[in-house]
C-alpha positions as a Markdown table, in Angstrom:
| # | Residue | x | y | z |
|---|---|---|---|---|
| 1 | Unk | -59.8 | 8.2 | -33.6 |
| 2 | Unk | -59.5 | 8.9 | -29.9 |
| 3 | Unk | -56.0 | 10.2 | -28.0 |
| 4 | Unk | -55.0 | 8.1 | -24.5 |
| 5 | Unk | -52.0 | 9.5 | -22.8 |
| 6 | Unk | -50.2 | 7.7 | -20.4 |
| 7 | Unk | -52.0 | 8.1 | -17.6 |
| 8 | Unk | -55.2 | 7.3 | -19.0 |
| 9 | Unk | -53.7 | 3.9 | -20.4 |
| 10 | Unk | -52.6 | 3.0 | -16.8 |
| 11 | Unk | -56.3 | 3.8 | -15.3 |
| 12 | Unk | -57.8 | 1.3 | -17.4 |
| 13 | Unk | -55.5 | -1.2 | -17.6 |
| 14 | Unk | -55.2 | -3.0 | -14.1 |
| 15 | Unk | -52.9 | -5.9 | -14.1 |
| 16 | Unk | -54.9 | -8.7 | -13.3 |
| 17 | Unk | -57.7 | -7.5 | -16.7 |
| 18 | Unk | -54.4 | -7.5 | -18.3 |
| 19 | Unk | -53.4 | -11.2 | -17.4 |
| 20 | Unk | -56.3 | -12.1 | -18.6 |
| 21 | Unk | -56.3 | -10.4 | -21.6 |
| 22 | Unk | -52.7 | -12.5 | -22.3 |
| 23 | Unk | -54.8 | -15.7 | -21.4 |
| 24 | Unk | -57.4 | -14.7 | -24.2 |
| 25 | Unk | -54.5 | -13.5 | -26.6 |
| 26 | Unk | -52.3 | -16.9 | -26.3 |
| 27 | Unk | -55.6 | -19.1 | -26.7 |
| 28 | Unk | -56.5 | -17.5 | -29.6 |
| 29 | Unk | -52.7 | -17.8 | -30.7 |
| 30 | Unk | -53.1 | -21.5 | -30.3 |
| 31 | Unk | -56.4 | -21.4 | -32.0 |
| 32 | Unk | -54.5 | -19.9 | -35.5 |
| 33 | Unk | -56.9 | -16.8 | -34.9 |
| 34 | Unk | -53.9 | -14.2 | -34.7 |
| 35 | Unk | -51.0 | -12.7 | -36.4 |
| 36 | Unk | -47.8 | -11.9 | -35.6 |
| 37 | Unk | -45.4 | -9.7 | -37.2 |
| 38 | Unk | -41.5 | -9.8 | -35.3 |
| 39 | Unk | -40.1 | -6.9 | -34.5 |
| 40 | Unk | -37.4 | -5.1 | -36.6 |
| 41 | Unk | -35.0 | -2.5 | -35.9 |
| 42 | Unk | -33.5 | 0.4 | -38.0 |
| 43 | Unk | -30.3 | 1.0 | -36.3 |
| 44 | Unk | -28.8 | 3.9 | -37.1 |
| 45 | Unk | -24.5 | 5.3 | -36.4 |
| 46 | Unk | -26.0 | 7.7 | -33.9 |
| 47 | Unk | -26.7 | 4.9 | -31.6 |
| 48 | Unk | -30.7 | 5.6 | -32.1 |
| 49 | Unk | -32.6 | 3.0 | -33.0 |
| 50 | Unk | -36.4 | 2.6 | -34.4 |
| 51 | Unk | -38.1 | -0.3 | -33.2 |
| 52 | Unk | -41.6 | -1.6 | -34.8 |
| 53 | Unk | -43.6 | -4.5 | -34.6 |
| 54 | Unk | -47.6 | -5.3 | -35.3 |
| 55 | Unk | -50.0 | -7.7 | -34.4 |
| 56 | Unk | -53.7 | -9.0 | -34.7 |
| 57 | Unk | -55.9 | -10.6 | -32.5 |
| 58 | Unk | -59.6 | -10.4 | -31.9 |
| 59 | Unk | -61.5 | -7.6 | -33.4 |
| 60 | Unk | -58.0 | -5.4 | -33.9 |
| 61 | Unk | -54.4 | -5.2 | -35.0 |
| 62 | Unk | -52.3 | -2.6 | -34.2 |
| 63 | Unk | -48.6 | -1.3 | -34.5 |
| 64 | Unk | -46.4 | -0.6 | -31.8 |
| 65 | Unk | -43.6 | 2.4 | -32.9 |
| 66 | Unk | -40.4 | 3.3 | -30.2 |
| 67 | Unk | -37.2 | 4.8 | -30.4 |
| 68 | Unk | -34.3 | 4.6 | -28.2 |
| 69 | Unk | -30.6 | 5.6 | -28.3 |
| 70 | Unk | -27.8 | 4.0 | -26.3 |
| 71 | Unk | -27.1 | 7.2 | -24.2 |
| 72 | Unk | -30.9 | 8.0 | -23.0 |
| 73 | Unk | -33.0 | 5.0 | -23.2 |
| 74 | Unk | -36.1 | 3.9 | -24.2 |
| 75 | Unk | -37.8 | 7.2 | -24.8 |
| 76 | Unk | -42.1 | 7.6 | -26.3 |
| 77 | Unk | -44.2 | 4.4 | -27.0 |
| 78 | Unk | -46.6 | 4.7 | -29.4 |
| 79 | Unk | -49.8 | 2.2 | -30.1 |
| 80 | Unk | -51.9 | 2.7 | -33.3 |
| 81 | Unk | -54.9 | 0.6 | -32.8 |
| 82 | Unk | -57.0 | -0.2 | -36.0 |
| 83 | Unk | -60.3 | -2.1 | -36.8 |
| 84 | Unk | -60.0 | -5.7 | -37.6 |
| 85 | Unk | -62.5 | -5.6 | -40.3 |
| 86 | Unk | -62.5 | -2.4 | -41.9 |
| 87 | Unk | -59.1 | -1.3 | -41.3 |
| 88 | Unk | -60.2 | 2.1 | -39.4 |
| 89 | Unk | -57.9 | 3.7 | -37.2 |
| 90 | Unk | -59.2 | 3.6 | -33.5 |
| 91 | Unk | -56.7 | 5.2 | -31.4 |
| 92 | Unk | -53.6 | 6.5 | -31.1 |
| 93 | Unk | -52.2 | 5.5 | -27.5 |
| 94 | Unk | -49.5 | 6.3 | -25.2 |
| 95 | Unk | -47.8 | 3.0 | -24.6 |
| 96 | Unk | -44.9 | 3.1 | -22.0 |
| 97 | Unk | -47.1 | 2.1 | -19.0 |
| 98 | Unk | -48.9 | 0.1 | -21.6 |
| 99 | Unk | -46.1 | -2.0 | -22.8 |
| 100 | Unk | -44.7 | -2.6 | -18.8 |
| 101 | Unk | -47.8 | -3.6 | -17.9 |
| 102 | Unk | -48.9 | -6.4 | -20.8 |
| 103 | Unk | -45.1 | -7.4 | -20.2 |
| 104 | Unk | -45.4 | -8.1 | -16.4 |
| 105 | Unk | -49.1 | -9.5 | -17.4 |
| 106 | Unk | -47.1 | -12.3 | -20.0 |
| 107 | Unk | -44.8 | -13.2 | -17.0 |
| 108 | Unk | -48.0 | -13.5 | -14.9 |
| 109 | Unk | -50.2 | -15.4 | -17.0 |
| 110 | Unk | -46.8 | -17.7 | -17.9 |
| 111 | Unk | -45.9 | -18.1 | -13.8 |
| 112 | Unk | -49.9 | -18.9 | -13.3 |
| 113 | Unk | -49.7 | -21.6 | -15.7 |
| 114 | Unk | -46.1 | -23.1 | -14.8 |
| 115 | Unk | -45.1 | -22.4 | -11.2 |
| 116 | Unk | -46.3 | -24.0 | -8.1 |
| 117 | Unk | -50.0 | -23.2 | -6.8 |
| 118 | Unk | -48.8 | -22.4 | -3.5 |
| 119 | Unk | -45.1 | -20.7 | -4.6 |
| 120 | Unk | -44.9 | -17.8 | -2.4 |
| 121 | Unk | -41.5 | -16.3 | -2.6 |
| 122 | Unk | -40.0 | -13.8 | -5.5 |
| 123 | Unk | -36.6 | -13.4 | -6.3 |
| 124 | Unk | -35.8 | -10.7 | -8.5 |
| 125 | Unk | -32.8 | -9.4 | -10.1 |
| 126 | Unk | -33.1 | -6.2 | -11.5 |
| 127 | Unk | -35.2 | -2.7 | -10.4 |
| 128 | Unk | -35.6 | -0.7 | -13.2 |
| 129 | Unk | -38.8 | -0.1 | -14.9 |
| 130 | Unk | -39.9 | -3.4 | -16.5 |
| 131 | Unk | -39.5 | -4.9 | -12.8 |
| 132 | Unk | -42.4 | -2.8 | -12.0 |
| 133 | Unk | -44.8 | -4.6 | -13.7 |
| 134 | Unk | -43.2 | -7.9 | -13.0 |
| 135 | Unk | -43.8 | -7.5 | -9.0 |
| 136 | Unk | -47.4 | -6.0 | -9.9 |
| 137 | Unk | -48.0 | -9.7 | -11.6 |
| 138 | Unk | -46.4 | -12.0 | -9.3 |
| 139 | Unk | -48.9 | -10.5 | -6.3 |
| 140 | Unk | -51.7 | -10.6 | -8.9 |
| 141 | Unk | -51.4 | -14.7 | -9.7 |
| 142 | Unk | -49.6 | -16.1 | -6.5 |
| 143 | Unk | -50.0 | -15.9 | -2.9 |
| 144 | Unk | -46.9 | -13.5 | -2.5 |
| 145 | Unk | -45.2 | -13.7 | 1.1 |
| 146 | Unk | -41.8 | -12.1 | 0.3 |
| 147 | Unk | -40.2 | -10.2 | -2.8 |
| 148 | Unk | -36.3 | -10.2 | -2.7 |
| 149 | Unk | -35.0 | -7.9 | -4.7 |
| 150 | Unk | -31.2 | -7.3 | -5.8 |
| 151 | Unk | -29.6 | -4.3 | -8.4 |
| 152 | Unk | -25.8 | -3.7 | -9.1 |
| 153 | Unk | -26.6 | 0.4 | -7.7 |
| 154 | Unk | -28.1 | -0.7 | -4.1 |
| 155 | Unk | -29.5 | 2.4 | -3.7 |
| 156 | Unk | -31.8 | 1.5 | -6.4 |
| 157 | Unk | -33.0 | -1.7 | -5.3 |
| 158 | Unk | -33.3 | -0.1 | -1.7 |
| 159 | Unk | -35.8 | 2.9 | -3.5 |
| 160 | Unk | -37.4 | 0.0 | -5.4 |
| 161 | Unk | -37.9 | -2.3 | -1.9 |
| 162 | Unk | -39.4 | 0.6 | -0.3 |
| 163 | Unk | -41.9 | 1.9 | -3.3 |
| 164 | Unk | -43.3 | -1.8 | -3.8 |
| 165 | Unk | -42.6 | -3.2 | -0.2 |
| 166 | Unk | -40.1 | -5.8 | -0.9 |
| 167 | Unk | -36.7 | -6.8 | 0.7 |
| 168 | Unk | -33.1 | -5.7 | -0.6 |
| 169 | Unk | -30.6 | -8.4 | -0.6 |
| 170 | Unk | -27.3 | -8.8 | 0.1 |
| 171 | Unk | -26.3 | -10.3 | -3.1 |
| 172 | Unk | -27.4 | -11.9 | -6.7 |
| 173 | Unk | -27.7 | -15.5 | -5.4 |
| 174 | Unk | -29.4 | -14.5 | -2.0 |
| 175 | Unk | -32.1 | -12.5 | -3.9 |
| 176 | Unk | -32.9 | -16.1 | -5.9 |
| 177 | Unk | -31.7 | -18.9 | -3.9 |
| 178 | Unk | -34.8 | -21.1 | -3.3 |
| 179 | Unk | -36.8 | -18.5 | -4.5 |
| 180 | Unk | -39.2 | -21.1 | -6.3 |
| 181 | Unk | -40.2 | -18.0 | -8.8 |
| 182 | Unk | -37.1 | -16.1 | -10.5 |
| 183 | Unk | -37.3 | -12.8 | -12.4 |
| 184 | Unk | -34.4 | -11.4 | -13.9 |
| 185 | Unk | -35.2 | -7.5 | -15.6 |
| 186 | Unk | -32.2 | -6.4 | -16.7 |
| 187 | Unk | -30.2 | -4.9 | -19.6 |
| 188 | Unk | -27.1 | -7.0 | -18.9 |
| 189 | Unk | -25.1 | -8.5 | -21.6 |
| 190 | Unk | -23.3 | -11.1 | -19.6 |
| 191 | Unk | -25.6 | -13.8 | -17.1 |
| 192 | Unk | -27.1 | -12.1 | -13.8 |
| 193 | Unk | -27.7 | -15.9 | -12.1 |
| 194 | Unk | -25.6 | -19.2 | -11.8 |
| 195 | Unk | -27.6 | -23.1 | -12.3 |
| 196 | Unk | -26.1 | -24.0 | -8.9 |
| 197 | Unk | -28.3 | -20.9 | -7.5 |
| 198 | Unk | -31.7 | -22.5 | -8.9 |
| 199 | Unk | -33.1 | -25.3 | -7.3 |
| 200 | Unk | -35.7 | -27.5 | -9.6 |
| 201 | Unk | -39.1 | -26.7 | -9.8 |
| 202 | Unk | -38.4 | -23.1 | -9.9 |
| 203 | Unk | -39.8 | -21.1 | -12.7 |
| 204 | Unk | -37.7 | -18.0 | -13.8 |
| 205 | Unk | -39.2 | -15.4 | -16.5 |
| 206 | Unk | -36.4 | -14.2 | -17.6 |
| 207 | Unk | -37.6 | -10.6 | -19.5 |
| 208 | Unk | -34.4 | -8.8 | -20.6 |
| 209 | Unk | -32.6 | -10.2 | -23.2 |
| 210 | Unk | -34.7 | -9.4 | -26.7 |
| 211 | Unk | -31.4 | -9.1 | -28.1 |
| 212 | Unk | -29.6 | -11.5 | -29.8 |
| 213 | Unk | -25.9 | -10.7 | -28.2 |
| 214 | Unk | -27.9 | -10.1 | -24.6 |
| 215 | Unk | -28.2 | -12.5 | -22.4 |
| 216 | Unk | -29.2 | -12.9 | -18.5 |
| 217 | Unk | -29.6 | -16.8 | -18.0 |
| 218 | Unk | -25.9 | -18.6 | -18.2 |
| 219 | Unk | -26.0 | -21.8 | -21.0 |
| 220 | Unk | -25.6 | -24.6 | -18.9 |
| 221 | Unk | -29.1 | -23.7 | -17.1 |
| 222 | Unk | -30.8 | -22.9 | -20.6 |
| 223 | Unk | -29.5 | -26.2 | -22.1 |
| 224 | Unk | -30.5 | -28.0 | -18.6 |
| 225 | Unk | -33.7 | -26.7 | -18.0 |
| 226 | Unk | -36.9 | -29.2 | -18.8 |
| 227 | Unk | -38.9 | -26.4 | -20.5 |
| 228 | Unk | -37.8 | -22.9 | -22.4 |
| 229 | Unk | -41.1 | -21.5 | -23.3 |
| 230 | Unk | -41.4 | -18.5 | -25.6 |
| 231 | Unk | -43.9 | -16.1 | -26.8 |
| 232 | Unk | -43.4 | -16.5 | -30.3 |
| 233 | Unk | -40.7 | -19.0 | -32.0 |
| 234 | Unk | -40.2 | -16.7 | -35.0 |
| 235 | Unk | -39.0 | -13.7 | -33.3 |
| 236 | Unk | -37.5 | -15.9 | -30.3 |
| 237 | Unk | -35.1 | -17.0 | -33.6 |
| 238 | Unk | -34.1 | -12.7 | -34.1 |
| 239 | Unk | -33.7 | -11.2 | -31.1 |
| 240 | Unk | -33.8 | -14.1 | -27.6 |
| 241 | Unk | -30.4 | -14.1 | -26.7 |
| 242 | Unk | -30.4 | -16.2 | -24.3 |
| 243 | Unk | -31.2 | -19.1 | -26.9 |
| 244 | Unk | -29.5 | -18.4 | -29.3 |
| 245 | Unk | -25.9 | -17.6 | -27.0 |
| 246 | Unk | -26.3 | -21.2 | -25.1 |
| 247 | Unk | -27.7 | -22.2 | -29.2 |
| 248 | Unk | -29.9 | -24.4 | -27.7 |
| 249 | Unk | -33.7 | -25.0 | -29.2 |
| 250 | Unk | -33.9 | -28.5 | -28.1 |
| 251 | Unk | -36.5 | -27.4 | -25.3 |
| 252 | Unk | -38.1 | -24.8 | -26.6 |
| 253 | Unk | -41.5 | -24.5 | -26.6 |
| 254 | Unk | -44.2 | -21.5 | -27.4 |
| 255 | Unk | -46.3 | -20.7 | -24.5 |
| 256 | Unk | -49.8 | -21.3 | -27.0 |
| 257 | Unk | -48.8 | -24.6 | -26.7 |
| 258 | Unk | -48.1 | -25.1 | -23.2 |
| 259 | Unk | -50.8 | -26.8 | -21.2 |
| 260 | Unk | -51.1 | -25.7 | -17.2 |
| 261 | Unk | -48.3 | -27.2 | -15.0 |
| 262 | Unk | -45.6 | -27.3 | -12.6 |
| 263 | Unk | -42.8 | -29.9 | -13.5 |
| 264 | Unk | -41.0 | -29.9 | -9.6 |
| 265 | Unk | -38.2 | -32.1 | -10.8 |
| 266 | Unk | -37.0 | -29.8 | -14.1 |
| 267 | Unk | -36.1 | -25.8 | -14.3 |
| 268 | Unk | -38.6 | -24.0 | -16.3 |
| 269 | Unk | -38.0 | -20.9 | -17.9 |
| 270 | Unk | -40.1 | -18.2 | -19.6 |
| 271 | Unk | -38.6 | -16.5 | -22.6 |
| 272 | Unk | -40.2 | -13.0 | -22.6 |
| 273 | Unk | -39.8 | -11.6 | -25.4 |
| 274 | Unk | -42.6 | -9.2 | -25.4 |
| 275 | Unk | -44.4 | -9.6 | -29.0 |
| 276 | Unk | -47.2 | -7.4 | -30.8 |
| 277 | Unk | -50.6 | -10.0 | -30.4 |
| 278 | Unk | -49.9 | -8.8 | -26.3 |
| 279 | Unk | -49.6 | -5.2 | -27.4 |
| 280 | Unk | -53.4 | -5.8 | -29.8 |
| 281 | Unk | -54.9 | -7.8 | -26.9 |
| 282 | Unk | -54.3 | -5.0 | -24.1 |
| 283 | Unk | -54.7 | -2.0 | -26.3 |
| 284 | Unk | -57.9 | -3.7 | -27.5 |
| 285 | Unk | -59.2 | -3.9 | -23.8 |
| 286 | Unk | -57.8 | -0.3 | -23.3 |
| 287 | Unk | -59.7 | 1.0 | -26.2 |
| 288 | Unk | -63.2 | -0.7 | -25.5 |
| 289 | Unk | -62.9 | 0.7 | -21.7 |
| 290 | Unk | -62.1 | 3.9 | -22.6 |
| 291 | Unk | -65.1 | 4.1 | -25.2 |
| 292 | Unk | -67.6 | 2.7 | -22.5 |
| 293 | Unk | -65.8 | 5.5 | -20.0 |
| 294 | Unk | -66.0 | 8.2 | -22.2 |
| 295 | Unk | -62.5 | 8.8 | -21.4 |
| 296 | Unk | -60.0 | 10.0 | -24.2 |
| 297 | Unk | -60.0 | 12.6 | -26.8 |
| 298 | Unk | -59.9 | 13.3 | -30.7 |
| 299 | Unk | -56.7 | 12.6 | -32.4 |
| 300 | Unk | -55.9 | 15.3 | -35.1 |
């Protein structure tokens, strides 16, 4: 069983292997050739929280193990990668950078498949670390011209704009008005756009709400918009709450299922949920590069 830290995961796991390691893991998906296990949470009075999910696909399954607590964050991610077919333990990974990157690689594969061929502008709401890995994707499956980015602390998305070379704006709705791709990367509980800011045809990938009383997208646009897609309808059903505030499941649709796209007369919006067959598909590719690198170490 080899050791990756952090670093080591981020070295060989660039973004556009990892977008196509998310095409792979949602084929297979829609082949029946994976499983999926939702994540749960132990919640505890302290305000820390344990977080674990699992997930199969290919020749390995693996389990994904985080903690957070209300006043610090998200702190250590932690992959355990196994062997498919003998049950073996593989490695034990490092998975902050890990998990930002196969979560911007989702939004990427989702916005290659759904958005317009030539869509060219970003707006982005949010400019914490999750939007890292969204921009990183965006450039990675679109010809990007311009990234607008907007945060409630400016001075944030000013460091952000500056670090990834986008442009801060003046506001929420200037950041995503005609924007015809939307990312919102927030914590918020309460909705970070408006419908009359989102023209159709635009796609938004909508990443921070995978709780059920957290929500980013306002009702009236979830109910309106042609397609919701999600990464897994089981665990969209815990913890999306975007769905499940507007209660609307009408239009819901898992991305295994979705065919390649752009609907220009209908609002479509990606669910990310973030689920463990994307955590088994990327630490899988992680894994076999580090093996054929000789990178990594023995795990006690």
């Amino acid at each position: 069983m080899i050791y990756l830290n952090e670093e080591e995961v981020k070295r060989l796991l660039p973004m556009p292997a990892c977008v196509d390691m998310m095409r792979r893991a949602f084929e297979e998906m829609r082949a029946g050739r994976t499983r999926n296990q939702p994540r749960r949470r132990l919640i505890l009075d302290t305000g820390s929280v344990l977080h674990q999910m699992a997930g199969s696909w290919g020749n390995y399954f693996v389990t994904k193990i985080y903690s957070s607590n209300r006043k610090y964050g998200v702190l250590q991610m932690i992959n355990l990668l196994y062997d498919a077919e003998t049950g073996k333990p593989l490695a034990y990974m490092e998975a902050n950078n890990l998990g930002m990157i196969r979560t911007g690689a989702a939004s990427g594969y989702a916005t290659d498949l759904l958005s317009a061929p030539d869509a060219s502008v970003v707006g982005m709401i949010g400019s914490g670390w999750q939007a890292r890995g969204q921009v990183e994707a965006m450039r990675a499956v679109r010809p990007i011209k311009e990234i607008r980015v907007w945060s409630r602390k400016k001075e944030n998305a000013e460091s952000f704009a500056k670090e990834f070379n986008c442009v801060v704006a003046d506001s929420a709705e200037a950041a995503v008005r005609d924007a015809p791709i939307v990312v919102t990367a927030t914590s918020s509980k309460d909705p970070v756009l408006e419908s009359a800011w989102i023209t159709p045809g635009t796609v938004i990938n909508a990443m921070g709400s995978n709780v059920a009383n957290r929500r980013e997208i306002p009702a009236d646009l979830m109910r309106s918009a042609g397609r919701v897609v999600v990464d897994d309808l089981e665990q969209a059903r815990i913890e999306a709450g975007d769905i499940i505030m507007a209660d609307s499941w009408a239009n819901v649709v898992e991305l295994k299922n979705v065919d390649r796209g752009h609907d220009p007369l209908k609002v479509t919006i990606f669910e990310s949920l973030g689920i463990a067959v994307e955590d088994a598909a990327a630490a899988g590719y992680v894994y076999e590069q580090a093996i054929a690198k000789k990178i990594g170490r023995q795990f006690p």
